[in-house]
DSSP file (Angstrom, degrees, kcal/mol; ACC not computed):
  #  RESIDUE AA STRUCTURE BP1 BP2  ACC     N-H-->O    O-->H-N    N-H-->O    O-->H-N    TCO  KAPPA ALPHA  PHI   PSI    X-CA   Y-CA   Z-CA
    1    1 A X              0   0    0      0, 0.0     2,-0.1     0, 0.0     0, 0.0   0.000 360.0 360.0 360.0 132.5    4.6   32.6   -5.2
    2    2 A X        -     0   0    0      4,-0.0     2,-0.1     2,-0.0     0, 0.0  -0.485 360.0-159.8-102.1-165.1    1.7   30.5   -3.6
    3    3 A X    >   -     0   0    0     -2,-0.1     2,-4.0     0, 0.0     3,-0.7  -0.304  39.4 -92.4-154.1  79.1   -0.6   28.0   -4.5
    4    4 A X  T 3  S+     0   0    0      1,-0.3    -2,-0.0     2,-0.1     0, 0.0  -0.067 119.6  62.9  15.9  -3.8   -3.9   26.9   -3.1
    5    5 A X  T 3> S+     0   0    0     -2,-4.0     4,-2.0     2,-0.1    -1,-0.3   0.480  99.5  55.9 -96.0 -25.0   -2.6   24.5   -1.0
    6    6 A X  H <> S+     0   0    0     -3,-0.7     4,-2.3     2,-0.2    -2,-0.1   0.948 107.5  50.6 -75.2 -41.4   -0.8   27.3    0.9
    7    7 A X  H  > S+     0   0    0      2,-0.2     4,-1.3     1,-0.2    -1,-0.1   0.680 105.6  53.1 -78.5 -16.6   -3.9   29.0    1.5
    8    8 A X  H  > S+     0   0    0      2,-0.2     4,-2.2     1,-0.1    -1,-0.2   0.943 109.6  47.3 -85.7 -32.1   -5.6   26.3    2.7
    9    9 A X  H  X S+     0   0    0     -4,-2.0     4,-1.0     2,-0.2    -2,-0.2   0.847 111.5  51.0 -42.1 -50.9   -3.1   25.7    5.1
   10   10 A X  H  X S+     0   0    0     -4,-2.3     4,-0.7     2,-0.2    -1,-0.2   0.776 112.5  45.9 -72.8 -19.0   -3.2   29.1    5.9
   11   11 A X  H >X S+     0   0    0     -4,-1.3     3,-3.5     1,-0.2     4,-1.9   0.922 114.2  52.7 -76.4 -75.2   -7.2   29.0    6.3
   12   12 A X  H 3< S+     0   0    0     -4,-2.2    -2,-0.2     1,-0.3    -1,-0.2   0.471 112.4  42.9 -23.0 -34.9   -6.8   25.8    8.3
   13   13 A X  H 3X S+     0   0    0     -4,-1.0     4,-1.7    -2,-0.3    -1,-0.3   0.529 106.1  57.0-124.5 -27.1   -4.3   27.3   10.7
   14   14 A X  H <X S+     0   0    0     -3,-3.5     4,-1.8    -4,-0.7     5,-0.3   0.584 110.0  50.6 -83.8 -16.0   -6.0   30.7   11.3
   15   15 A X  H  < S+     0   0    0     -4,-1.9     4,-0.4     2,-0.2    -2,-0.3   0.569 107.5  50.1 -95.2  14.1   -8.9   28.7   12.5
   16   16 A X  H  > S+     0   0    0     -5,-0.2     4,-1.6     3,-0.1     3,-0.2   0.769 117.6  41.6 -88.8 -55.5   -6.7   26.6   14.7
   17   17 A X  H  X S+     0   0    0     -4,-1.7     4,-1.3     1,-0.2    -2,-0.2   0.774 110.2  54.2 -76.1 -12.8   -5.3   29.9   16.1
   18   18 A X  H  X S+     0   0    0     -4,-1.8     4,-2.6     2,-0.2     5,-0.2   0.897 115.8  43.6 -78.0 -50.7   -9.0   31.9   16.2
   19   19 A X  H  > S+     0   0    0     -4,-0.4     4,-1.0    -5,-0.3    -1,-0.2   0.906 111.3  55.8 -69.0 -21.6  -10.4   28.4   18.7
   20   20 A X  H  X S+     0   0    0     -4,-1.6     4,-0.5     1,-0.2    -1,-0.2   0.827 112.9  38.4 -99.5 -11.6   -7.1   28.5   20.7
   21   21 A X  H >< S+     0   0    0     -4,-1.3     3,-1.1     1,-0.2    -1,-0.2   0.968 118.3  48.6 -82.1 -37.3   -7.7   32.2   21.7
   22   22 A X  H >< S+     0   0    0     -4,-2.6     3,-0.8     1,-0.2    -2,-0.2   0.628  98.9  85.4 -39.2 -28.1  -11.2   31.5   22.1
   23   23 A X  H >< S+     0   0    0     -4,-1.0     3,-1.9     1,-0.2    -1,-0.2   0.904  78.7  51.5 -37.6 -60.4  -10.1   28.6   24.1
   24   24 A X  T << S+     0   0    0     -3,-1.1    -1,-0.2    -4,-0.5    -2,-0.1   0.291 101.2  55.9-103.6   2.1   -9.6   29.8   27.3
   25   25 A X  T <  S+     0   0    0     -3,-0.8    -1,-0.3    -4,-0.1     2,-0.2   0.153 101.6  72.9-117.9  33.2  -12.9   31.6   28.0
   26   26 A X  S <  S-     0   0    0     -3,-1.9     2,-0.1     1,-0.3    -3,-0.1  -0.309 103.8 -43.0-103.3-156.3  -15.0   28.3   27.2
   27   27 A X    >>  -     0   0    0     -2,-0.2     3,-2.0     1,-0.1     4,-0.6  -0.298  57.4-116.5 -52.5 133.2  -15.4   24.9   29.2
   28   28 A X  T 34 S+     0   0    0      1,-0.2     4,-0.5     2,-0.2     3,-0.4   0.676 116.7  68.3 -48.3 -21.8  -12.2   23.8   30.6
   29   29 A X  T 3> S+     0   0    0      2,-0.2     4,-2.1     1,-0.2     3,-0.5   0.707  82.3  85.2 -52.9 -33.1  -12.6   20.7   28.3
   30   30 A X  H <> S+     0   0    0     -3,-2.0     4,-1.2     1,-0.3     5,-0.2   0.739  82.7  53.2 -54.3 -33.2  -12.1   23.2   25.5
   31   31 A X  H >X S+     0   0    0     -4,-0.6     4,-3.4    -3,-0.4     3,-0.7   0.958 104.6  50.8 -58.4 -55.4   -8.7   23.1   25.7
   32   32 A X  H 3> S+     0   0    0     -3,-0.5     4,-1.6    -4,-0.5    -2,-0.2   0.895 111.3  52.7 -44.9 -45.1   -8.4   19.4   25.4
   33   33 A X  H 3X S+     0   0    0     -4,-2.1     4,-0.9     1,-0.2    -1,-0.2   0.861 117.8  33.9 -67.4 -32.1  -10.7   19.6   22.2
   34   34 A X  H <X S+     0   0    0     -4,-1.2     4,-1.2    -3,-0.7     5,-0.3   0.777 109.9  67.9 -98.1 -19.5   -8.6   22.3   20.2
   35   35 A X  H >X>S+     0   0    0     -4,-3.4     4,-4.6    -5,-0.2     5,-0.7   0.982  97.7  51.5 -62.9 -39.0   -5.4   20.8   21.7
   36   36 A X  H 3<5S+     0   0    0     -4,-1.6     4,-0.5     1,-0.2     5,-0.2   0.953 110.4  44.2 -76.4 -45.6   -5.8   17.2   19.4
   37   37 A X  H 3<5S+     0   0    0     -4,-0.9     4,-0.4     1,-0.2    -1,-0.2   0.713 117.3  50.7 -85.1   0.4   -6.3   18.7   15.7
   38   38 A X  H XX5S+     0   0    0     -4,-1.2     3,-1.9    -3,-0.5     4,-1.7   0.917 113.3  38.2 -42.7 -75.5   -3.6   21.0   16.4
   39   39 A X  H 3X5S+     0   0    0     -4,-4.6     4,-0.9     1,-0.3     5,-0.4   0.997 115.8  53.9 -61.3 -50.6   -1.1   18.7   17.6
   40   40 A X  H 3><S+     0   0    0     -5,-0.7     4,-0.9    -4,-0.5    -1,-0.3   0.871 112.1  45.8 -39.9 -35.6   -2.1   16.1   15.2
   41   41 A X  H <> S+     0   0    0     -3,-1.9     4,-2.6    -4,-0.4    -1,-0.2   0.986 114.1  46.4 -65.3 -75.4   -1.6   18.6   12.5
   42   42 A X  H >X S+     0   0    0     -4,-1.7     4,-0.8     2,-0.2     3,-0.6   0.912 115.2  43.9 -49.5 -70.1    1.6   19.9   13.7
   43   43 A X  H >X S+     0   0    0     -4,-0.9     3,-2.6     1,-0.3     4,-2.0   0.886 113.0  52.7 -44.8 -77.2    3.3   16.5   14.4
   44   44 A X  H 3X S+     0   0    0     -4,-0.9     4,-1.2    -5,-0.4    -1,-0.3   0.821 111.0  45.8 -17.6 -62.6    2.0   15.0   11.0
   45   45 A X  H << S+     0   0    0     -4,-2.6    -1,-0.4    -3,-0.6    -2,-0.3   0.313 115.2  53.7 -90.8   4.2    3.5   18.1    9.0
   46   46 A X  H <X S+     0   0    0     -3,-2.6     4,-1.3    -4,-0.8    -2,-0.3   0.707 111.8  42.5 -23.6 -71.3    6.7   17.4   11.4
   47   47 A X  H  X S+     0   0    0     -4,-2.0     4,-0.6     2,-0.2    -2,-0.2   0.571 106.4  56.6 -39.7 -32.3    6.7   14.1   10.3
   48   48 A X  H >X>S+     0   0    0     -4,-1.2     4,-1.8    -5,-0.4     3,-1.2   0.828 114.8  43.9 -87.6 -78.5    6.0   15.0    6.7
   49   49 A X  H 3>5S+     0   0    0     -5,-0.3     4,-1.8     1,-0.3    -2,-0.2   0.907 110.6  52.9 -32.2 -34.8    9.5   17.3    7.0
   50   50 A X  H 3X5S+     0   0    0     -4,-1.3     4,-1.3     2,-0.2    -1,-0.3   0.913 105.7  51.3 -73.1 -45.3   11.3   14.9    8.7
   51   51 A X  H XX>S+     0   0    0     -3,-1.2     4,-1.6    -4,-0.6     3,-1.2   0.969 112.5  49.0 -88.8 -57.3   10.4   12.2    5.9
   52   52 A X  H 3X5S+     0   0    0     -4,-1.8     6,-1.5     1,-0.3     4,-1.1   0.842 100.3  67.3 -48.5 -39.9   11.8   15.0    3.1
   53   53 A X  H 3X<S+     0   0    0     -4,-1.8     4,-1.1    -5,-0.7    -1,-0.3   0.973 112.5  31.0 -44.8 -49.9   14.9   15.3    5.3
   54   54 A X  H <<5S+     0   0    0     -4,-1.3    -2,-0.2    -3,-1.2    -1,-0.1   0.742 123.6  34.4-107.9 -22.1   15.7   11.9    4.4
   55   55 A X  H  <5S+     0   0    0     -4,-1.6    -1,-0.2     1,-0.0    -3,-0.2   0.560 129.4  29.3-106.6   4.1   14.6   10.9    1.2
   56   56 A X  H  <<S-     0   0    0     -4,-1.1    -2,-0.2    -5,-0.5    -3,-0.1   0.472  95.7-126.4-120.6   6.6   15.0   14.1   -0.6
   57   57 A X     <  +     0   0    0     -4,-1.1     2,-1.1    -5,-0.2    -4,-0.2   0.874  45.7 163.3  48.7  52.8   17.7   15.5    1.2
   58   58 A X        +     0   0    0     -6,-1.5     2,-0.2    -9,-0.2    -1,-0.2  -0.664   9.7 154.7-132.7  76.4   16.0   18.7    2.0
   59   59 A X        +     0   0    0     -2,-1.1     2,-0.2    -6,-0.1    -1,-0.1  -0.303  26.2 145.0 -81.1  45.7   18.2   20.4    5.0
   60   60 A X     >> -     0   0    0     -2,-0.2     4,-2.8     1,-0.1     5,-0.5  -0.446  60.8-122.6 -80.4 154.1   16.8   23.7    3.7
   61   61 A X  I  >>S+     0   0    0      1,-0.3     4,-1.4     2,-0.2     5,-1.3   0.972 114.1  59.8 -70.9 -44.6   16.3   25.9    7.3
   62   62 A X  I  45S+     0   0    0      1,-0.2    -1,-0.3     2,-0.1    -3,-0.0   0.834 113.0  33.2 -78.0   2.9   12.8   26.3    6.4
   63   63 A X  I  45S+     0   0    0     -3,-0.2    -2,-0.2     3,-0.1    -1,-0.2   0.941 128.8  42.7 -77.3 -50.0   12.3   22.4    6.4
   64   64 A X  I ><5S+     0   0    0     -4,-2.8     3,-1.9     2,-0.2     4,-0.4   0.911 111.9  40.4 -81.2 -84.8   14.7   22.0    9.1
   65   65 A X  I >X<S+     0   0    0     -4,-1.4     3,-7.4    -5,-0.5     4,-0.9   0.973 107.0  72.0 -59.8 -38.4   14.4   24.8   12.1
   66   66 A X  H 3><S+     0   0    0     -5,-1.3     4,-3.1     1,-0.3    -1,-0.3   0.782  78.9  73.0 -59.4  -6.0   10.4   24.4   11.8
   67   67 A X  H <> S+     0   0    0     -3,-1.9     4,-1.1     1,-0.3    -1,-0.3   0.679  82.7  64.1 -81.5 -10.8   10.4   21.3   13.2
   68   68 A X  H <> S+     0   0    0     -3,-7.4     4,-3.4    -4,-0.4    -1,-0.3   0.893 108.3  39.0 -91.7 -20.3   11.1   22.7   16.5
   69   69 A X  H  X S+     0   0    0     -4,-0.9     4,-2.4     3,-0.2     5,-0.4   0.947 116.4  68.7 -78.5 -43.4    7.4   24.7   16.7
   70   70 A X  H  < S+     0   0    0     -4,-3.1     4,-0.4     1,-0.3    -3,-0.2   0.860 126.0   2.8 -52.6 -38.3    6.3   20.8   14.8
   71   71 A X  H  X S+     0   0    0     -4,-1.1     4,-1.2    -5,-0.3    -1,-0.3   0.753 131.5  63.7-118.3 -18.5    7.0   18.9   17.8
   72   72 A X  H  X S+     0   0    0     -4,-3.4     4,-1.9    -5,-0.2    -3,-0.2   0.812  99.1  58.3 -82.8  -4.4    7.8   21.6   20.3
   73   73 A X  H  X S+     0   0    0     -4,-2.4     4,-1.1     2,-0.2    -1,-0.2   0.893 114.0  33.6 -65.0 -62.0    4.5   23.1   20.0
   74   74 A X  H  > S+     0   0    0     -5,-0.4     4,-1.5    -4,-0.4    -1,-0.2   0.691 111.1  55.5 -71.8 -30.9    2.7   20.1   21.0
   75   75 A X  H  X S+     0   0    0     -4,-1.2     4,-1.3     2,-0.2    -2,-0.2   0.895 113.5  46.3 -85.8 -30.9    4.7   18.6   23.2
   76   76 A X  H  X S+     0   0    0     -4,-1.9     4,-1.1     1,-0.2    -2,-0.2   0.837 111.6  45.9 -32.5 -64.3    4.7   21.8   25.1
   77   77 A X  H  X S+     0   0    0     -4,-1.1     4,-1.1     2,-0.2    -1,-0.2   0.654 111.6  54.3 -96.0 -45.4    1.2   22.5   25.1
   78   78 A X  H  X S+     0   0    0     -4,-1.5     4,-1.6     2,-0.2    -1,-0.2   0.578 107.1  55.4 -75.7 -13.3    0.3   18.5   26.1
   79   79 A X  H  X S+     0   0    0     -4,-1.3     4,-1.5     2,-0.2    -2,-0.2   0.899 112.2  41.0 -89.1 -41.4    2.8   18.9   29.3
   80   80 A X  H  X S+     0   0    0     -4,-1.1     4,-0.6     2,-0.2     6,-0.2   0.848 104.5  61.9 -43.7 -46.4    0.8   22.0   30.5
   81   81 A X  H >X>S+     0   0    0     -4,-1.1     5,-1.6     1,-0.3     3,-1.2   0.990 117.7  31.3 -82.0 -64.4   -2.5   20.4   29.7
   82   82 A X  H ><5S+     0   0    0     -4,-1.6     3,-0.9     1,-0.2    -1,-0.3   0.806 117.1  59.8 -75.3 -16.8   -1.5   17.3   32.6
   83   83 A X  H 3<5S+     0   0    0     -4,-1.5    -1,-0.2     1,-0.2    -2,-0.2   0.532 100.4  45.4 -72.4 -18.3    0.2   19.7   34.2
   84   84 A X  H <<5S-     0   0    0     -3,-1.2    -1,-0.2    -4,-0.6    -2,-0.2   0.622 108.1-122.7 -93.4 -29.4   -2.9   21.9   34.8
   85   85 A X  T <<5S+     0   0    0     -3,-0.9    -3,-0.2    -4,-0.5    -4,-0.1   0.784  78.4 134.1  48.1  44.1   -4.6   18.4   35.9
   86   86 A X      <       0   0    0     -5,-1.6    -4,-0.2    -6,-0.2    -5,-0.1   0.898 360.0 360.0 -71.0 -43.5   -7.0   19.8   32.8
   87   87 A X              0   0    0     -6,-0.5    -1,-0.1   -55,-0.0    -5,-0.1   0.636 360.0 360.0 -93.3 360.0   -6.5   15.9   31.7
């Protein structure tokens, strides 16, 4: 069952993924621009999991495993980006 919070999440998150394919045939800056409300997003809703882990006890797998695309996703994607000298 959803709810209207899922789908905004899910609009929010197909327009993340629609700029990052779109990404790579703009300005080389373009990456830097779609990379920060992604990661912020991801890390935040990482953070958000993390903080249910502990006061609600909620080791459920989907709280739990996602946390490795919540922080590896970004951290990934920001090691490339200097790694590229894009930054």
């Amino acid at each position: 069952m959803t709810n209207g919070f899922q789908y905004e999440i899910g609009f929010v998150s197909l327009g993340l993924g629609i700029a990052g394919v779109l990404a790579p045939y703009m300005n080389p800056d373009s990456w830097i621009i779609i990379s920060i409300p992604t990661t912020t997003f991801l890390v935040l809703a990482g953070v958000n999991h993390v903080i249910e882990m502990v006061e609600k006890k909620n080791y459920a797998p989907g709280n739990t495993l996602v946390l490795i695309s919540d922080f590896g996703t970004p951290l990934s994607l920001w090691i490339l980006l200097f790694m590229t000298s894009t930054i």
